[in-house]
N, C-alpha and C positions, 0 to 999 in steps of 0.2 A: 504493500500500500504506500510504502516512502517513496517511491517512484510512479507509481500509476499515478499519483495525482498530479504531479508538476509534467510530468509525460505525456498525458494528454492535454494539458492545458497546452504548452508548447504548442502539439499536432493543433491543437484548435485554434491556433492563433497566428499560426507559420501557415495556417492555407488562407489566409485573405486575397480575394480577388483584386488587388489593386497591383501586381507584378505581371508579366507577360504571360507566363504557364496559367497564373490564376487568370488571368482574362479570356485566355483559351477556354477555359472551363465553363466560364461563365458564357460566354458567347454559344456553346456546345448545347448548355443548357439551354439556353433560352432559343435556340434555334432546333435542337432536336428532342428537347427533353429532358425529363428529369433523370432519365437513365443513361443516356449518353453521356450527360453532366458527372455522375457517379462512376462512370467505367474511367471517364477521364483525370476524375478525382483521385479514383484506387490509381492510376500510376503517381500522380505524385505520391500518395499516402505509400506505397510499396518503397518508393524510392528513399523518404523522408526516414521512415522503420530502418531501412538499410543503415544510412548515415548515422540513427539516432543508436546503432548498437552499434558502429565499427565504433564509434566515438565512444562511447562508454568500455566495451568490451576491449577498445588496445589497436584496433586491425590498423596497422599503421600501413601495409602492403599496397594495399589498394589505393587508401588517401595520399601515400608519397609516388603513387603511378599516376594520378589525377592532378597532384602539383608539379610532375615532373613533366607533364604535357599538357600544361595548363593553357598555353597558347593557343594549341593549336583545337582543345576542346570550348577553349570562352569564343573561335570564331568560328568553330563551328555553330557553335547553340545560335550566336550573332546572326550568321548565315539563312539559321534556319527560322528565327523569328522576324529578317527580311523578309523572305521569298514567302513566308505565310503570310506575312501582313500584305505584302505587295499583291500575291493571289487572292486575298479578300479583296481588296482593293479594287482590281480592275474586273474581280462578279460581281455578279447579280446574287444577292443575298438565296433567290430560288436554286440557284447553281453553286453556292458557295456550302451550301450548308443540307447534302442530301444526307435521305435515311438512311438509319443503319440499315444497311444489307451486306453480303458474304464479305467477310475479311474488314468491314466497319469498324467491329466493336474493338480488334485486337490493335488495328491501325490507331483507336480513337487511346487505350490503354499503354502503348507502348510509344507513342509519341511523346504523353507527359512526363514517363515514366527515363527515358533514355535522358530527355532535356534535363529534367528534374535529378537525377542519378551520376553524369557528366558532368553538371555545372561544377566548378571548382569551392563555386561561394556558398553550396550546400554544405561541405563537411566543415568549413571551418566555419560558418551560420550556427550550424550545434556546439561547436567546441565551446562557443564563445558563449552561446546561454547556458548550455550544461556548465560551465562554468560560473556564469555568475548564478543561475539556481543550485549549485552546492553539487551537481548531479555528475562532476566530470571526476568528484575523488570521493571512496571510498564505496565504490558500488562497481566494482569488474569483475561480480562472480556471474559464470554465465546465467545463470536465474536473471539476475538483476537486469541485465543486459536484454534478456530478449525482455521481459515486462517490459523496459525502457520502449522496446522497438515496439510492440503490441502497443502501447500506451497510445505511442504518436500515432498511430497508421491511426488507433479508435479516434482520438479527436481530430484525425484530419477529416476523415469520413463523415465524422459528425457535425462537420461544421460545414459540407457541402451538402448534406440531407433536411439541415437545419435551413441553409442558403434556400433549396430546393423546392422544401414546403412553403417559402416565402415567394418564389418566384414564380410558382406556378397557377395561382390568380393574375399578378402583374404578367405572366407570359399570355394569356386566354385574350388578356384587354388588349396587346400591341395590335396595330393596324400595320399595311405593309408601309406608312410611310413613317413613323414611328422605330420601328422594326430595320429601316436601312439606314436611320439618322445612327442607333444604337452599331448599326454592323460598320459603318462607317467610321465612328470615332471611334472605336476599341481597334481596327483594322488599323488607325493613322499611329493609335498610341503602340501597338506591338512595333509597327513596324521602324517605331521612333526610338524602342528598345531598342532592337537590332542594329540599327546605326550606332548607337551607343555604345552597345557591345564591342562590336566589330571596328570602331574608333580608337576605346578603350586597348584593343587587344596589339591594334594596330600602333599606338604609343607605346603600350612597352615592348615591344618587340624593336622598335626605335629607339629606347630607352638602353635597353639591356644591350643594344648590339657593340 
């Protein structure tokens, strides 16, 4: 219980829709549903679980393979919150945002899930709250550890189901010109991450060289 509680609040508070991956989600949602919203959420939540017990548990392997090609994974994520923003951008919300059908669901789960997994600013994002919540020292028995990891995935989850039941009145009332104002600005803000990104990554590779 010394972990499940600061564990999930984390997961519940590290999935806000105000960053790129959350905006995806959030866009997902409201253009296919509450369940597409959810498959999209489970990969960040998968991915976040991951970090939230290498960071407790030691796994130093994987976090020092993620900072050792930090570059070249911060442009790609950059890359790919371009070319997603820009592909919203130039559809039509009717074309931008089809049903799930064959190979949907896995595409819509492993998209969040790789970006979310990859990013570099994930693992050290945990070190540094586990750290100021107490949670980076004296809890690296494997128990502790995966609770930690269970903890986050439960409140990431829970805070896109909680998102979910609120969205789904406000989703019933969008009209389609409402509905392309919304696909529009989330489309201009992802892809204004990616510049970012892709800026950022491109300084310091100019920095370092």
């Amino acid at each position: 219980m010394a972990v499940w509680i600061p564990g999930f609040f984390l997961g519940f508070i590290l999935s806000s829709p105000f960053g790129p991956i959350g905006l995806i989600c959030l866009r997902r949602t409201l253009a296919r549903g509450t369940f597409a919203g959810l498959v999209s959420a489970s990969g960040i939540a998968l991915a976040y679980a991951f970090w939230a017990y290498a960071v407790i548990h030691g796994l130093t392997q994987v976090s020092c393979w993620i900072e050792r090609e930090k570059s070249i994974l911060e442009g790609g994520i950059g890359l790919f919150f371009l070319l997603y923003g820009l592909h919203s951008i130039l559809n039509t919300p009717a074309t931008d945002y089809p049903t799930l059908g064959r190979g949907g669901k896995s595409a819509n789960f492993f998209s969040t899930f790789l970006v979310a997994f990859l990013n570099p600013g994930t693992g050290i994002m945990f070190a540094v709250l586990f750290t100021l919540f107490g949670l980076a020292a004296g809890h690296h028995g494997l128990r502790d550890s995966l609770e930690t990891s269970v903890a986050v995935f439960c409140g990431c989850l829970s805070f896109w189901l909680l998102l979910s039941r609120i969205l789904n009145p406000i989703r019933a009332r969008l009209d389609d010109r409402m509905f392309a104002a919304i696909t529009r600005i989330s489309s201009f803000l992802v892809t204004a991450f990616g510049l970012v990104i892709l800026g950022w990554t491109l300084w310091d590779m100019i920095a370092g060289a």
